[in-house]
N, C-alpha and C positions, 0 to 999 in steps of 0.2 A: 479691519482693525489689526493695527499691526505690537503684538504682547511678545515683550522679552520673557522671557523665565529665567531669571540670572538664578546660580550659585556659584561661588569662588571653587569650591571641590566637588567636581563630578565625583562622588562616591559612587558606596554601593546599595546604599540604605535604602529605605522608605520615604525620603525626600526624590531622589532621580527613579523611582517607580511613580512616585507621582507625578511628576514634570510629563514625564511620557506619555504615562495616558491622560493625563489634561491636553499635552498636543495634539495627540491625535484627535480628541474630541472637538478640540479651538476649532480643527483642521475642517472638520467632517462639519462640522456646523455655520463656516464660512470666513471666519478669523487668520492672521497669519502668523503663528508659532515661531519664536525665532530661539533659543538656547547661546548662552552665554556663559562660558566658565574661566578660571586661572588657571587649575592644575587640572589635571587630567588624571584620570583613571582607568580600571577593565573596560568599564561599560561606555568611555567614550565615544568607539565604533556604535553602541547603538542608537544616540541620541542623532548621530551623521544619516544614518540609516533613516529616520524619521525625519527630518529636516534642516534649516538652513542653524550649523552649530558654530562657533566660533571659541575660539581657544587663546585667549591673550590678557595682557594686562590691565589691570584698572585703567590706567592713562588713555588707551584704547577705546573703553567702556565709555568714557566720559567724550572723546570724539567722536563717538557715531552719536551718544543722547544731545551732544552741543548742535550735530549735525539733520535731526530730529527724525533717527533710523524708527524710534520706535514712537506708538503714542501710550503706552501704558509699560511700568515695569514692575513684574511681578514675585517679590524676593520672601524667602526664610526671614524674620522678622529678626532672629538670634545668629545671622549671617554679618559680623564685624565689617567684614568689608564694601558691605551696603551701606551701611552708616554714612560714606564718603559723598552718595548721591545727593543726601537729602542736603549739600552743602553748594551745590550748584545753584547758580541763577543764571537762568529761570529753572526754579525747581521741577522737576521730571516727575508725572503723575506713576507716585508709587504705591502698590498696594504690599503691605507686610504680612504676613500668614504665619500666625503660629503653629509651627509642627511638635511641638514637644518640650518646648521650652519657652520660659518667659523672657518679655523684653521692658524693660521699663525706658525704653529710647523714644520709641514710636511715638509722635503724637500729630495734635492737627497741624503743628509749625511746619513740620518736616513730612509730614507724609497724607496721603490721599484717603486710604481705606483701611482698618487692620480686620483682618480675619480669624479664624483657629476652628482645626480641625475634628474638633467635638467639641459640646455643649460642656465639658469637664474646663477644658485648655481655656475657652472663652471666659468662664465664669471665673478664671482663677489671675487671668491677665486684666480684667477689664479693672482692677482697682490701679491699675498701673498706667494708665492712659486716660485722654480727655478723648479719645477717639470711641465710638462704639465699637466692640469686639464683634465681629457676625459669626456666629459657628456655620461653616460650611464643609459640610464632613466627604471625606473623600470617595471620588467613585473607581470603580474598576470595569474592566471590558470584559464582560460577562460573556463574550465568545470566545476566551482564549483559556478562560477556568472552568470547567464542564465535570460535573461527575462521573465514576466509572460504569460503566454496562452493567458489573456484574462483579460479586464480592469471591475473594479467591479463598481458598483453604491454606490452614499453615499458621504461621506463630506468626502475631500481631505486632506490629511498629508503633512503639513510642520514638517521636519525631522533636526535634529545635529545630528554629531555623531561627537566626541571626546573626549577627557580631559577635564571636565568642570573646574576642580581646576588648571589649565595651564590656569592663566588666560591670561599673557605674551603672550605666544603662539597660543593660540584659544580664547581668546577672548569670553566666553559663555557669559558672560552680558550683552555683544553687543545683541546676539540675542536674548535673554530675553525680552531686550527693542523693538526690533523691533517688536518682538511676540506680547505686548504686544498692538502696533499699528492695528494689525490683529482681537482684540478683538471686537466680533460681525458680524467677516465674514464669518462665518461657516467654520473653517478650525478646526484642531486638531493636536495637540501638542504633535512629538513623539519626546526623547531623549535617543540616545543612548550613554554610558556614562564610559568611561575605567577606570573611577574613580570608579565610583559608589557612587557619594554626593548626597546631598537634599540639602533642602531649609532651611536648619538647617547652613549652610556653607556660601549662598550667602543673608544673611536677612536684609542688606541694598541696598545705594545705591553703582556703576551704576546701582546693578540690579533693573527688574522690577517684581514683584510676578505675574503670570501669571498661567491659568487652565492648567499644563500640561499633556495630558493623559497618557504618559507611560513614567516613565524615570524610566532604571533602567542599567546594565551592561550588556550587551552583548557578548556572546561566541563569539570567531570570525568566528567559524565553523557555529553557526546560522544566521552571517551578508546578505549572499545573500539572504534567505528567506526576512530575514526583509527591506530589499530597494526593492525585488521586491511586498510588500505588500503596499510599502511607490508609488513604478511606477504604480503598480494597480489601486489605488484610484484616481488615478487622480494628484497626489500630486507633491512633490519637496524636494532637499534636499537644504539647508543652511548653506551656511560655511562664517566663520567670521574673520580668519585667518589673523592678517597682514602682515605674511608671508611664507610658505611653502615652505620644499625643495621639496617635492613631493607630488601633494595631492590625497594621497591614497583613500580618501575617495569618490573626485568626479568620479575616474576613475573607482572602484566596482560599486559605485552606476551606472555609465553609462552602466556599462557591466549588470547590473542586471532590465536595463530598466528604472532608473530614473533620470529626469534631474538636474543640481546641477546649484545653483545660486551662485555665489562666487565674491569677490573683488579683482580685475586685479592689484595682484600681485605678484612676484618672485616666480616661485614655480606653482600656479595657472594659469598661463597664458599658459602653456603647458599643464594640465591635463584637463583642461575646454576648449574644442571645439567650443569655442563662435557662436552660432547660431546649432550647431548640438547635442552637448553633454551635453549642458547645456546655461550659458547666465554667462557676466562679467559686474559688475560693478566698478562705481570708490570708490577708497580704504575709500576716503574723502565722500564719500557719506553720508546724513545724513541716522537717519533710518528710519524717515518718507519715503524717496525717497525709501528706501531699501524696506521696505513695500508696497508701490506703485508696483516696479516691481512685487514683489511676487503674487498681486494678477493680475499683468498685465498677469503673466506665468501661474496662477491657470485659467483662464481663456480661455487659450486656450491647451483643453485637448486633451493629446495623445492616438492615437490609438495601438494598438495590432502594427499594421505596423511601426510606428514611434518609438518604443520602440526597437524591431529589428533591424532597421537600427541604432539605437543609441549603441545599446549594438554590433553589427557589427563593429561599426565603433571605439567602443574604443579597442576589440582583436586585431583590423589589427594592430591600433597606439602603443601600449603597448605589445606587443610580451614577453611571457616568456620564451620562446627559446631564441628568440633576446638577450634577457639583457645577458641571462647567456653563448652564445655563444658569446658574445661581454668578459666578465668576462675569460671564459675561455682562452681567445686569448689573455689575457695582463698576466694573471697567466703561463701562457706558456713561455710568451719573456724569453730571457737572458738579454736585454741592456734596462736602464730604457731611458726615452723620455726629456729632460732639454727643458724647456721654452726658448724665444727669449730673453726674458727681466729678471733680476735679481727683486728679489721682492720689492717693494714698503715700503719704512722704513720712518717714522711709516706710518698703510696703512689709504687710504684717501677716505671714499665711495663718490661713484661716482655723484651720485644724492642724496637727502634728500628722495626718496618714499625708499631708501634701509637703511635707516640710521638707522631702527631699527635691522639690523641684523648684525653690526659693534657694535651700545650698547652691543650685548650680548658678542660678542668677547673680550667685555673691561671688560666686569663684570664675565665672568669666569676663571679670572684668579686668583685670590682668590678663588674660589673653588678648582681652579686647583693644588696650593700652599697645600693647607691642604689635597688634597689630595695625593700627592705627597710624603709629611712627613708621614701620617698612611701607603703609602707604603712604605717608608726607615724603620719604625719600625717592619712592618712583614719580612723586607728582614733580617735583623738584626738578630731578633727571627729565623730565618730558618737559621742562618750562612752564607748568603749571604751579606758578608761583603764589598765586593769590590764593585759590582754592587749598592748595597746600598749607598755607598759611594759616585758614583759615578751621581746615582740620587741625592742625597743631595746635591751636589755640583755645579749641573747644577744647580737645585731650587734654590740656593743662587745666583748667577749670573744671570740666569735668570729672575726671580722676585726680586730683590733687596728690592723696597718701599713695595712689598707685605711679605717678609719675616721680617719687621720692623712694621709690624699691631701687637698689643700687644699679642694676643694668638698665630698669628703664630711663634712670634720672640722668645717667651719663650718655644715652642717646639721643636725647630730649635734648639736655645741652647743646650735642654737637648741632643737632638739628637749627636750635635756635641762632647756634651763631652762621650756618650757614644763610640764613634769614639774612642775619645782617650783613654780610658781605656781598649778596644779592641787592640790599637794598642800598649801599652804597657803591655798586656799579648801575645803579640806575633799573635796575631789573625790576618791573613791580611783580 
């Protein structure tokens, strides 16, 4: 079986650590892994390194599916320039995965299977589709994250690891300030950072200026060494997240032996083991409290034994076989799965602790728009008239009040009338 893994931007997230190790696993269990991106990034030597990658334009994307490179394509559900596929005939067997954000595009017209990466992501997307959501929760290679031998002496590490400049999404200033409450406890201040900023970036407020001793970007091939130097010391990691589709970070750090302190929400409340893996707090916490726990946790240090069992018990929970044998068994069907309920028009979060992950649903639809348009202009430029066409014209009915925002109405235009000049030289 031969499964693309498209994303438009090989980042550096928790999406391209998944792609990876689902390839490797596709690999090892008999399937043929192929990676597909537009832009490029650090980590796109390592996706080369793992298998057959490819690096080019949508127009390209849609000649290898017309030429039928792949039988199944497996995309980020909140991925804009996926949208394009499900406009081809004969529609290409797509499976959509929620990583972290919702989609209300996905349905049985346009797509095969939808997924989401915890039972939180599932339950909160499924009023948005006639598709069944499946939670299929991610796994990891439990042989490249390993606990340490043995616990060292010396002042203990409070640890971040993610996107400092997402501030939306991870939140770094939060724990800035809470770091900052720490000052004078004998702790140390490590930052791992997929941006790779300074303090050139965050020079006001929320943040707070705090001694931090390492911040810099991290290989992802080096992250195991580095949480198990973070479980060694005696230390802890820190996640600030207000919401997470999967959080990749406390489940390595667990397999690697360190505990993760996090706020009990979507996403986190599955990959933190509350009392085993790590410890939850409330989201509303302030960060004095948040401070408080941290040194309530530095305080009771783990041994050699308690790091074992921790890093035991997140392989059994997070299986990398599991995810991609669960993967493989929906990429197989013939007949997709329809929900009991038709979707939710307009959709209505359920609670206010999820309300920030319906904002983003409302604010990338505008990005979605302009994205949309630079692809009807490369379909265009490659001769792909009709399909172009046919995107452009959903974006107009689709987005109505978005295609009437002053830059996008006046591209829209030109677009349209390029249409017509096309169609009176005979171009269909």
């Amino acid at each position: 079986m031969r499964v693309l893994l498209f994303r438009y931007l090989c980042d550096t997230g928790g999406i391209s650590t998944w792609m990876q190790e689902h390839a490797r696993e596709l690999r090892r269990q008999g399937a043929e892994p192929h990676f597909w991106f537009c832009i490029a990034s650090v980590r796109l030597d390592e996706f080369r390194e793992l298998g057959p990658t490819t690096l080019a334009p949508m127009p390209e994307l849609v000649r290898a599916i017309e030429a039928g490179a792949y039988d199944v394509i497996h995309i980020s559900s909140t991925d804009p320039r996926a949208e394009l596929l499900s406009l081809m005939e004969p529609r290409p067997k797509i499976v959509a995965s929620n990583r972290g954000a919702l989609s209300d595009y996905w349905q049985s017209r346009n797509c095969f299977a939808r997924t989401a990466v915890s039972r939180g992501m599932a339950r909160l997307d499924q009023p948005l589709t006639d598709l069944v959501v499946e939670p299929v929760p991610n796994g990891f290679d439990g042989s490249r994250f390993t606990p340490p031998d043995a616990t060292t002496s010396g002042t203990p590490i409070v640890a971040w690891v993610g996107r400092t400049t997402d501030l939306a999404g991870k939140d770094f200033p939060r724990f800035t300030r809470i770091a900052s409450r720490l000052a004078g406890r004998s702790v140390r201040l490590w930052v791992a950072d997929g941006h790779g900023a300074d303090w050139s970036q965050f020079a006001a407020p929320p943040c707070a200026r705090v001694d931090i001793e390492r911040w810099e970007r991290v290989p992802h091939v080096a992250m195991p060494e580095w949480y198990r130097v973070v479980a060694a010391s005696g230390g802890l990691v820190v996640m600030t997240s207000p919401s997470e589709g999967f959080g990749w970070v406390a489940v390595e750090a667990a397999a690697s032996g360190a505990r993760t302190l996090a706020p009990n929400v979507v996403g986190l409340t599955e990959t933190v083991i509350d009392g085993v893996t790590g410890s939850l707090f409330p989201p509303d916490a302030s960060d004095d409290e948040v401070a408080r726990r941290i040194l309530e946790m530095l305080e009771q240090r783990d041994g050699v034994v308690e790091m074992r069992r921790r890093s035991e018990v997140a392989r059994e929970t997070f299986s990398l076989e599991r995810m991609t044998r669960a993967y493989l068994e929906i990429y197989a069907r013939t007949e997709t799965r329809l929900a009991a309920n038709a979707p939710a028009v307009p959709p209505v979060p359920p609670d206010p602790a999820n309300a920030v992950v319906f904002h983003r649903l409302q604010a990338m639809r505008k990005w979605r728009v302009r994205t949309r348009l630079d692809e009807v202009s490369q379909l265009l430029e490659a001769d792909y008239t009709t399909l172009a066409r046919r995107l452009w014209w959903e974006t107009v009915t689709r987005f109505p009040r978005e295609m009437l925002l002053p830059d996008t109405r006046r591209l829209g235009f030109r677009l349209g009338l390029r249409f017509g000049s096309r169609w009176l030289k005979g171009k269909r």
